[in-house]
MDAnalysis code that builds the backbone (N, CA, C; Angstrom):
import MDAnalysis as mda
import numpy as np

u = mda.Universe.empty(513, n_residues=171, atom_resindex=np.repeat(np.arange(171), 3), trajectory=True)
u.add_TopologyAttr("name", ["N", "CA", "C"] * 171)
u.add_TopologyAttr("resid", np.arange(1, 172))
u.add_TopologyAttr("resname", ["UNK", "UNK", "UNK", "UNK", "UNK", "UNK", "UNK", "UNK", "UNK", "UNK", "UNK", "UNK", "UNK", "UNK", "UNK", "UNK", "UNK", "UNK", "UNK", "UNK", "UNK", "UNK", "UNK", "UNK", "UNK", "UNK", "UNK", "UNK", "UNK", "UNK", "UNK", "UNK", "UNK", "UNK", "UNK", "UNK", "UNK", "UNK", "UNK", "UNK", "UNK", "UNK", "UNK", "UNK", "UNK", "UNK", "UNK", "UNK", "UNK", "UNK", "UNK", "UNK", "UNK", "UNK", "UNK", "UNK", "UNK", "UNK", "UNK", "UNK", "UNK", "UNK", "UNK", "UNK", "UNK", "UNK", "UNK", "UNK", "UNK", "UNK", "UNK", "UNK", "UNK", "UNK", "UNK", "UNK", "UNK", "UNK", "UNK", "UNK", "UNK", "UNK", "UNK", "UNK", "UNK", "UNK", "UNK", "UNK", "UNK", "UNK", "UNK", "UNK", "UNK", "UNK", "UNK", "UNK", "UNK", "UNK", "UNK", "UNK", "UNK", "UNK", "UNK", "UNK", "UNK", "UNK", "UNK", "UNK", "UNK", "UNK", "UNK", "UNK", "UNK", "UNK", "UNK", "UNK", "UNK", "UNK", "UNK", "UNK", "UNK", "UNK", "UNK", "UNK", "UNK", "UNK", "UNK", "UNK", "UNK", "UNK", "UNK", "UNK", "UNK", "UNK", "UNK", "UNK", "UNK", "UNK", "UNK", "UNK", "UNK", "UNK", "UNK", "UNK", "UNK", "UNK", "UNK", "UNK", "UNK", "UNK", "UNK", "UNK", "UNK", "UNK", "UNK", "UNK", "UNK", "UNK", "UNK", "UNK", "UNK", "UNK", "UNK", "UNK", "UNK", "UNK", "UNK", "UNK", "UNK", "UNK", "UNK"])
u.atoms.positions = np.array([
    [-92.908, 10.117, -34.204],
    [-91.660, 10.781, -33.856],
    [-91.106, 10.258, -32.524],
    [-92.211, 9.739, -31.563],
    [-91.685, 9.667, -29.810],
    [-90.938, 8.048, -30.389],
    [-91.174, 7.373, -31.219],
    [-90.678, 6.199, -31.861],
    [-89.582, 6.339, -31.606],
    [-89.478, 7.173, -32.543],
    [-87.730, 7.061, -33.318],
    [-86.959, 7.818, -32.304],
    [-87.320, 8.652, -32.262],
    [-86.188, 8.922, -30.363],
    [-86.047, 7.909, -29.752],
    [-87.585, 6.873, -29.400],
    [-86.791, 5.705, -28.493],
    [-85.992, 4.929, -28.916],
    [-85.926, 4.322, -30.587],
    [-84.969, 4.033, -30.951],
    [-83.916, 4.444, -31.286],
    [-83.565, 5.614, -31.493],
    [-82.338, 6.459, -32.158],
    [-81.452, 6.606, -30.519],
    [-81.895, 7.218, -29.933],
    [-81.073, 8.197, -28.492],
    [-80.509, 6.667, -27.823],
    [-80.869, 4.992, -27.712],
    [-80.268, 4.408, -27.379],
    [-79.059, 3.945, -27.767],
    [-79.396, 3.603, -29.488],
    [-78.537, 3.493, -30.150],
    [-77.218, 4.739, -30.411],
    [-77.321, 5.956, -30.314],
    [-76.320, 6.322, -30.443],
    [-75.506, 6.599, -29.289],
    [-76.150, 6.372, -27.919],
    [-75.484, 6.157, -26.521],
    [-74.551, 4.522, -26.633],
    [-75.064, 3.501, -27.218],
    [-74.019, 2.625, -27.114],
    [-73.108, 2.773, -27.700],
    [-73.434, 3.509, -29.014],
    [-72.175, 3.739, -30.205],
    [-71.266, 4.795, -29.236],
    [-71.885, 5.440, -28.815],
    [-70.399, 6.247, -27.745],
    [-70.031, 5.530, -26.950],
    [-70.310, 4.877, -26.436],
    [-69.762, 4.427, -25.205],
    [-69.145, 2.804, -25.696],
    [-69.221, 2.164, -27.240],
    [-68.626, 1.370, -27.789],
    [-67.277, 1.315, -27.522],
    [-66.770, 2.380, -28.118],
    [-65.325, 2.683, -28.276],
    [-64.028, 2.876, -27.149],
    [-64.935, 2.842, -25.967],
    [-64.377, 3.351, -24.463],
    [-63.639, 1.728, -24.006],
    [-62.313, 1.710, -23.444],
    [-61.961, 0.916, -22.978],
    [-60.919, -0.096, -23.941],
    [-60.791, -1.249, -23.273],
    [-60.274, -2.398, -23.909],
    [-60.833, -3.196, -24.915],
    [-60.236, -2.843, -26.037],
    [-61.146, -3.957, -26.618],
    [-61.191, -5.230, -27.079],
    [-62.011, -6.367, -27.129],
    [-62.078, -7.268, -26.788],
    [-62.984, -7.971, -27.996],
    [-62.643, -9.003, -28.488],
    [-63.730, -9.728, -29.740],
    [-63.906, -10.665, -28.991],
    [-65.422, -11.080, -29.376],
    [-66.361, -12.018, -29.141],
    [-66.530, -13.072, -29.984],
    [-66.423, -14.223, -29.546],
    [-66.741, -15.640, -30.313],
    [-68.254, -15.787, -30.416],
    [-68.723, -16.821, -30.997],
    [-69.962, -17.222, -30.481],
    [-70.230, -18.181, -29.225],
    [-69.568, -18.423, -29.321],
    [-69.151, -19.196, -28.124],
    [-69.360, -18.656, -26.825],
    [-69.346, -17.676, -27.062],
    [-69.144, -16.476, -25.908],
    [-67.699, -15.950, -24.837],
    [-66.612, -16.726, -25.871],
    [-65.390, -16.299, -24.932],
    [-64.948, -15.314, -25.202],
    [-64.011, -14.242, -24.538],
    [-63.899, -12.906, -24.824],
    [-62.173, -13.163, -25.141],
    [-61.699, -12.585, -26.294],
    [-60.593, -12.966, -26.238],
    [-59.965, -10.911, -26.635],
    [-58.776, -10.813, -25.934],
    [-58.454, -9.672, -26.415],
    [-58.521, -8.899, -28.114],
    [-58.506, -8.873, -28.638],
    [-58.544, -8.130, -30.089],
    [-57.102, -8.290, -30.805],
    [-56.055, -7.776, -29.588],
    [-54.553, -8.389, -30.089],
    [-54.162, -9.934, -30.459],
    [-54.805, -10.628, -29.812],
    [-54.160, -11.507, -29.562],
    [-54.521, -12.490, -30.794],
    [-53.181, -12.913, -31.604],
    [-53.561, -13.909, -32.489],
    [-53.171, -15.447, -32.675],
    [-52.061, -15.103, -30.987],
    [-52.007, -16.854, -30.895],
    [-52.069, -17.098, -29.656],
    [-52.651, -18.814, -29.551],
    [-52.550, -19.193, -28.253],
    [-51.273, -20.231, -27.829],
    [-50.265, -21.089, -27.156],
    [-50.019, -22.102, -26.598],
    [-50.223, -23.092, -25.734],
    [-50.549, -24.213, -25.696],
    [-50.449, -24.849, -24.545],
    [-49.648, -25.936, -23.902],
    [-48.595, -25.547, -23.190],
    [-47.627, -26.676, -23.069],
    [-48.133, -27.802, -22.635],
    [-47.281, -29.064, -22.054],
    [-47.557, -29.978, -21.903],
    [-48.046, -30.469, -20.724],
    [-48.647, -30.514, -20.118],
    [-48.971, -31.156, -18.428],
    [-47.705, -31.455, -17.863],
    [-47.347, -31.004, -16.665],
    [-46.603, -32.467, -15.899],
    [-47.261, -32.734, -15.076],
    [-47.174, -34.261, -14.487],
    [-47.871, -34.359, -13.659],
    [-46.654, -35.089, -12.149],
    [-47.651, -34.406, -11.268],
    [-46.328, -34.241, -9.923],
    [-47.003, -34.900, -8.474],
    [-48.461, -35.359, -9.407],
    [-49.352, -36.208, -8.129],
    [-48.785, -36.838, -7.836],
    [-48.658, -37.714, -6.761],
    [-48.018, -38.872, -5.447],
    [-48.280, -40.203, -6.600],
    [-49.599, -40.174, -7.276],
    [-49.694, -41.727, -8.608],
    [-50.092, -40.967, -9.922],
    [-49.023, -41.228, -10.564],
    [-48.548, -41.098, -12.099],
    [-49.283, -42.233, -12.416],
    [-50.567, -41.936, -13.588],
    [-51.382, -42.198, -14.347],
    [-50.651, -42.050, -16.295],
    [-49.834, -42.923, -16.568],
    [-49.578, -42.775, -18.146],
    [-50.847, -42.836, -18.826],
    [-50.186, -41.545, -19.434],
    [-50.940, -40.841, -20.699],
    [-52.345, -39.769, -20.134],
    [-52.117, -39.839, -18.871],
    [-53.307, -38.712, -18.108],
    [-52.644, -37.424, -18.623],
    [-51.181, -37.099, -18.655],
    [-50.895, -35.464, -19.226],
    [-51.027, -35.091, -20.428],
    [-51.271, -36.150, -21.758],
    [-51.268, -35.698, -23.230],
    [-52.540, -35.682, -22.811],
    [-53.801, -36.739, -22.077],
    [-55.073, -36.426, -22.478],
    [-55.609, -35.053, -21.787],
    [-54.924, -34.580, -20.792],
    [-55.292, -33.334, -20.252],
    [-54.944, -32.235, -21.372],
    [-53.886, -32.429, -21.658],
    [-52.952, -31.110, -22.957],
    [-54.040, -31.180, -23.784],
    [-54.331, -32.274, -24.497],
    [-54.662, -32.102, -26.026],
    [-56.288, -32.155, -26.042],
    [-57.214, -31.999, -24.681],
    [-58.213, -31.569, -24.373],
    [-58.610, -30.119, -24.498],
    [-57.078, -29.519, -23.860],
    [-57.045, -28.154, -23.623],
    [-57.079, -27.587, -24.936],
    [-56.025, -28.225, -25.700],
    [-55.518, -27.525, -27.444],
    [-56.993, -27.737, -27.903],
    [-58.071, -29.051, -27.807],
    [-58.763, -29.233, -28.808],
    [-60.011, -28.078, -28.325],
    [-60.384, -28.074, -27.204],
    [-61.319, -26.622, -26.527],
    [-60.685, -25.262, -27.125],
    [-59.687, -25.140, -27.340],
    [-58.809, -23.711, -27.624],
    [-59.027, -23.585, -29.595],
    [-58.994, -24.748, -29.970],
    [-58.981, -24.819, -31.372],
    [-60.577, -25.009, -31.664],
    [-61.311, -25.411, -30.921],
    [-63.373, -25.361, -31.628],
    [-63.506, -24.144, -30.786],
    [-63.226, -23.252, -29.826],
    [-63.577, -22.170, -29.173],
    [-63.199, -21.303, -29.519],
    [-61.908, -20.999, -30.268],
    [-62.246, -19.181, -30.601],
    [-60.871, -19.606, -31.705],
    [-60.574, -18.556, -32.724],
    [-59.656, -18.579, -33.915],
    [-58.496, -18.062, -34.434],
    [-57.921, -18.585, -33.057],
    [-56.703, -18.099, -32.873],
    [-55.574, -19.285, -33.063],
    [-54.270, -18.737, -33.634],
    [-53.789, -19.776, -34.296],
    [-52.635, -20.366, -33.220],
    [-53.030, -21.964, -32.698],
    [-51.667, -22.747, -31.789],
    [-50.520, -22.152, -32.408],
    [-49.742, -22.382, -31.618],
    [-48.438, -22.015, -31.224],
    [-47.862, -23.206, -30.427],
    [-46.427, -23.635, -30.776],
    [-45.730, -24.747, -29.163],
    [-45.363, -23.995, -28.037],
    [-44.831, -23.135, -28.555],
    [-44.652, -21.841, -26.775],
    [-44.785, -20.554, -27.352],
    [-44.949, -19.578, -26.522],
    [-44.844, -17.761, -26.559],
    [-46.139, -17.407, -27.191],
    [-47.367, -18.335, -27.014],
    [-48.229, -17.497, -27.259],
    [-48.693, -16.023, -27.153],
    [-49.532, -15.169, -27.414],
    [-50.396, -14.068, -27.006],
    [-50.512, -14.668, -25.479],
    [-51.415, -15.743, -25.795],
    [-52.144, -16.279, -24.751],
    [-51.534, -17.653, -24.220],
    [-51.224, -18.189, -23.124],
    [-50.486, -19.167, -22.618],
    [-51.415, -20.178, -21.393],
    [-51.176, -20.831, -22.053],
    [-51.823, -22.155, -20.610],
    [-50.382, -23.412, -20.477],
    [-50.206, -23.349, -19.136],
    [-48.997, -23.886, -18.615],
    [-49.706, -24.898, -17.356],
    [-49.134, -26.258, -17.026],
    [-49.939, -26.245, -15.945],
    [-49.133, -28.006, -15.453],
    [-49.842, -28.414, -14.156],
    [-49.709, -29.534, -13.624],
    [-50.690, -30.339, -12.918],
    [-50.468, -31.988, -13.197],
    [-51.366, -32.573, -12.327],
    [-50.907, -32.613, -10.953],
    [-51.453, -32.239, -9.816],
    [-51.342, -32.048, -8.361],
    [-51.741, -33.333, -7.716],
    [-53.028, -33.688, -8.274],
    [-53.338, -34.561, -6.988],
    [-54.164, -35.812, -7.801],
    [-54.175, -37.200, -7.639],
    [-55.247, -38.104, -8.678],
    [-55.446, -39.089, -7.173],
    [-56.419, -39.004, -6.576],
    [-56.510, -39.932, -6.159],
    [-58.418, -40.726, -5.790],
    [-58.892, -41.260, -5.356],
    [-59.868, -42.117, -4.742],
    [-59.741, -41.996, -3.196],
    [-61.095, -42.196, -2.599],
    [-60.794, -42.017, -1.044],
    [-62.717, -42.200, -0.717],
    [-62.511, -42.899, 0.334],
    [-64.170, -42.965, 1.173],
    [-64.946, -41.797, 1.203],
    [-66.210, -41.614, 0.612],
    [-67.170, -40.617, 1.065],
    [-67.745, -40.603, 2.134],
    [-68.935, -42.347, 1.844],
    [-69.641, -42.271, 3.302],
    [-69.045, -44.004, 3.583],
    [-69.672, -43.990, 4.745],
    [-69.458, -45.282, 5.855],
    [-71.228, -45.787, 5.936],
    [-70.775, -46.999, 5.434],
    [-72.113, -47.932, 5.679],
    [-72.509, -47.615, 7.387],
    [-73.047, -48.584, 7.674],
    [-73.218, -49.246, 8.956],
    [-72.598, -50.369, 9.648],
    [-71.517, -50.880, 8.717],
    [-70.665, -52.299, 8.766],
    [-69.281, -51.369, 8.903],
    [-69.284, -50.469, 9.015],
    [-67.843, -49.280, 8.778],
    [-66.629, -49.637, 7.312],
    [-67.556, -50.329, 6.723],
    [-67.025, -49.927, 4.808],
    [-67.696, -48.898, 4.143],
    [-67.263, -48.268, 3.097],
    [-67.247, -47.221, 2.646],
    [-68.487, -47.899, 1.374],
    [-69.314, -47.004, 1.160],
    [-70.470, -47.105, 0.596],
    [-70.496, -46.545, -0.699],
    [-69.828, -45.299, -0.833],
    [-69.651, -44.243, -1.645],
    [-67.824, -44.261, -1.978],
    [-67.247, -43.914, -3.008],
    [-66.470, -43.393, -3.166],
    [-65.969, -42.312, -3.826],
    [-65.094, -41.344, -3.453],
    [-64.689, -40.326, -4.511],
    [-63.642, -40.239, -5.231],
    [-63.577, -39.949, -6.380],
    [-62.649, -40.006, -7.298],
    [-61.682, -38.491, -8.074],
    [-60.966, -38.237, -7.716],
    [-60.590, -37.262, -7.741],
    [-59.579, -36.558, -8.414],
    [-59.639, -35.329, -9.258],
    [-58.280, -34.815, -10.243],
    [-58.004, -33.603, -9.788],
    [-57.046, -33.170, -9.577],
    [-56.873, -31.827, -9.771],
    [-55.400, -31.606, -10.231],
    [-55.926, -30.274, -10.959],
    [-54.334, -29.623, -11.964],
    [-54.394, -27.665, -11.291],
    [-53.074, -27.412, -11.310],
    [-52.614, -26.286, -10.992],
    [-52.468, -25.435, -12.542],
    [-53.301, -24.538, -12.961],
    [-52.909, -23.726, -14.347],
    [-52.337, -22.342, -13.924],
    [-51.754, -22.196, -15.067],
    [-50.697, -20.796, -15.259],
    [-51.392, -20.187, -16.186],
    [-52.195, -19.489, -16.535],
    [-52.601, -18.409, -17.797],
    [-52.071, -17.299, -17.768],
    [-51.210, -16.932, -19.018],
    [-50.782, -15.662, -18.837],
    [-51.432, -15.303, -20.556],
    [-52.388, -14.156, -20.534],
    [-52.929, -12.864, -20.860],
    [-51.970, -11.903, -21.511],
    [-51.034, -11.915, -22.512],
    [-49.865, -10.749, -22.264],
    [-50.068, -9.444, -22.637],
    [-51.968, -9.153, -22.912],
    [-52.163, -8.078, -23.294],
    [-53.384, -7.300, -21.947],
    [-53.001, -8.170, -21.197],
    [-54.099, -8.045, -20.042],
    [-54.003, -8.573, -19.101],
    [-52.984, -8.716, -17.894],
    [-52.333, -9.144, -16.424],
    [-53.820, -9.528, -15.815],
    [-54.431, -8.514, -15.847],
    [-55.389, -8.610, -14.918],
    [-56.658, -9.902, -15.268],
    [-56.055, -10.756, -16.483],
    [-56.709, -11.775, -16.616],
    [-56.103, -13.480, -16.228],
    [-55.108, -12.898, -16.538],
    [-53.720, -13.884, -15.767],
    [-54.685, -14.479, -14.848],
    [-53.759, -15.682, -14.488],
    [-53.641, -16.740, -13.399],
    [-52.778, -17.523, -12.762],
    [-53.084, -17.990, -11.729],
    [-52.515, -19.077, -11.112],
    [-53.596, -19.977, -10.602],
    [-54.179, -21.048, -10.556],
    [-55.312, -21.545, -9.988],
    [-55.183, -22.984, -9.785],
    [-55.830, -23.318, -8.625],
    [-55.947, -25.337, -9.029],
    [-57.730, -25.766, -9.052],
    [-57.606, -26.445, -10.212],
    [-58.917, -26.836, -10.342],
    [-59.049, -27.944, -9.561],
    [-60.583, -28.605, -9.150],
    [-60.396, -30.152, -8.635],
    [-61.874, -30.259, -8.973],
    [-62.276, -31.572, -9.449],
    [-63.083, -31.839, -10.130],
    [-63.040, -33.507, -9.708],
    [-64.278, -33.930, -9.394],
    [-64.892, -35.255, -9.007],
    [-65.626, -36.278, -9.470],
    [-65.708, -37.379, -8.957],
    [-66.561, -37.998, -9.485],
    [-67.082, -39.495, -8.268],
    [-68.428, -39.496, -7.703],
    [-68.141, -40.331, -6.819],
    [-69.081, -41.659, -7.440],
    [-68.154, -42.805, -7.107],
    [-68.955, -44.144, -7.298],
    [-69.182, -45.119, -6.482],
    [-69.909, -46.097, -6.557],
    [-70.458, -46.899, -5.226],
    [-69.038, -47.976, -4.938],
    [-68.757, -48.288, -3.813],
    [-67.444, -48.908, -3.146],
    [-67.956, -50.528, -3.757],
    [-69.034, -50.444, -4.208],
    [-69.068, -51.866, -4.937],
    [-68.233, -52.369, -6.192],
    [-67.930, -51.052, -6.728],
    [-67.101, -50.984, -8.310],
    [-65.885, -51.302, -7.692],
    [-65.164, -51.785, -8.139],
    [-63.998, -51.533, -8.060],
    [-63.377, -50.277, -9.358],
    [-62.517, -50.104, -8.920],
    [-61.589, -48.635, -9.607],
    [-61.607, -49.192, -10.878],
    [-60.678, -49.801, -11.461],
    [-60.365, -50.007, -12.303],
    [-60.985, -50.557, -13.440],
    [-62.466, -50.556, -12.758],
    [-63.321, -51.221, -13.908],
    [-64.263, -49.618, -14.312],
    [-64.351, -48.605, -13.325],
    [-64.706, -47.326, -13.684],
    [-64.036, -46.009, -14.187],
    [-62.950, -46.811, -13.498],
    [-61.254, -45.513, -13.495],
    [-61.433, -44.711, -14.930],
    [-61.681, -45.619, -16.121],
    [-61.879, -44.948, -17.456],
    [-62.754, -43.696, -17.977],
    [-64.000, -44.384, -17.207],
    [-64.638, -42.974, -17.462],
    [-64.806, -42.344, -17.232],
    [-64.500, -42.540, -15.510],
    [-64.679, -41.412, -14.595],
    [-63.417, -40.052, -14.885],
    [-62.705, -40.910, -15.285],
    [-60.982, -39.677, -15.924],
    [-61.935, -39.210, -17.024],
    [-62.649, -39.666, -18.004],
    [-62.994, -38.753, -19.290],
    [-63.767, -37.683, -18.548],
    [-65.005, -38.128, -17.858],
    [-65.632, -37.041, -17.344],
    [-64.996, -36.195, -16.425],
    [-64.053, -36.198, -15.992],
    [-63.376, -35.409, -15.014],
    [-62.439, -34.428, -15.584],
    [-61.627, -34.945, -16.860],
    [-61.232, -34.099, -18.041],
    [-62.176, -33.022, -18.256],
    [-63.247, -33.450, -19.094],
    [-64.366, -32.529, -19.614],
    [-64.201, -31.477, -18.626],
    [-64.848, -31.998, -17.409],
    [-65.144, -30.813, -16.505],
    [-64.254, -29.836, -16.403],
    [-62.703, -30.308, -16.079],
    [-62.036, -29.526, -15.324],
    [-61.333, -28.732, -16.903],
    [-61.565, -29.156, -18.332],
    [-61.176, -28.445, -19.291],
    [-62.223, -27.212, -19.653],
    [-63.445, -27.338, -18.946],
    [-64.275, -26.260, -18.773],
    [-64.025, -25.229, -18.312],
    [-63.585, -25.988, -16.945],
    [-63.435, -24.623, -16.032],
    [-62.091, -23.738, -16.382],
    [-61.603, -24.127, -16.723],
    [-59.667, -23.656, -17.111],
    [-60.616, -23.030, -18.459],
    [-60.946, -23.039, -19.478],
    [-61.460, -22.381, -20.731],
    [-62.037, -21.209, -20.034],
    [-63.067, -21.691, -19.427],
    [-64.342, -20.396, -19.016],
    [-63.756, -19.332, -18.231],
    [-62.485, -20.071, -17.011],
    [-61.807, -18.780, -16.735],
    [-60.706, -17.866, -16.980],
    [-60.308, -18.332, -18.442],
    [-59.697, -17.773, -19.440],
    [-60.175, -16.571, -20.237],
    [-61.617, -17.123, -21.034],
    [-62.343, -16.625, -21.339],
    [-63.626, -16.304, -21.446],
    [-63.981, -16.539, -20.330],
    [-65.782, -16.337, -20.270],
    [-65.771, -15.803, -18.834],
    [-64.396, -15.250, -18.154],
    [-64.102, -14.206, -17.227],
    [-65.276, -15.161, -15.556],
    [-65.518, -16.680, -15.974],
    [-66.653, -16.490, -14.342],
    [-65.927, -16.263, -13.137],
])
């Protein structure tokens, strides 16, 4: 009998306290997306950095759409989503980390950042405004342009993480 009380009296404390609040469906994924919401958008990048990189704003956009479309099942939209991601590239540049001993740069960093807009329209308090910046440093022996490629894919990835997770995985 002391059993089934320990199992019963928990279970029907979550079932009350289920129903309390906002509610919210769960992916497996683990992103929390409101319960209303059945579409998302994501417009197009602009990008407003000091060096315009062609084709850096479709690969940022259609990073975002393709994370939004394997992450939770909600149907694109071109504008007025439920859910909205709006945004810009701010800043792309490269710059010295460290200094040898000859006073050349040993290290370099490589650098993206985008400004996002999330608007939530069933939940403000999830909204945003934010700028991500996301790195990548390589030895001053490379030259750019022979790394520039991948270091942008991996810098994508990252910074399409962080814009997802603080959409929906609330970090």
């Amino acid at each position: 009998m002391h059993k089934i009380v320990k199992i019963v009296v928990p279970l029907v404390l979550l079932a009350l306290t289920a129903g309390c609040g906002v509610k919210i469906k769960y992916s497996f994924t683990g992103a929390s997306i409101p319960v209303e919401a059945k579409t998302i958008s994501v417009a197009t990048f602009q990008n407003r950095a000091s060096l315009v990189v062609p084709g850096l704003t479709q690969t940022l956009t259609d990073a975002l759409i393709d994370m939004c479309r394997a992450q939770t099942n909600l149907d694109m939209v071109s504008s007025g989503g439920d859910l909205s991601f709006e945004g810009e590239i701010t800043d792309y540049k490269t710059q010295p980390l460290t200094v040898s001993g000859n006073e050349q740069a040993a290290m370099n960093r490589f650098s993206i950042s985008v400004r996002i807009r999330y608007v939530n329209s069933f939940n403000d308090e999830n909204s945003y405004d934010q700028t991500f910046t996301r790195y990548q440093d390589y030895s001053s022996s490379l030259d750019l342009s022979a790394v520039e490629a991948g270091l942008t894919e991996e810098i994508v990835k990252m910074l399409i993480e962080d814009i997802f997770n603080k959409a929906f995985v609330n970090w």
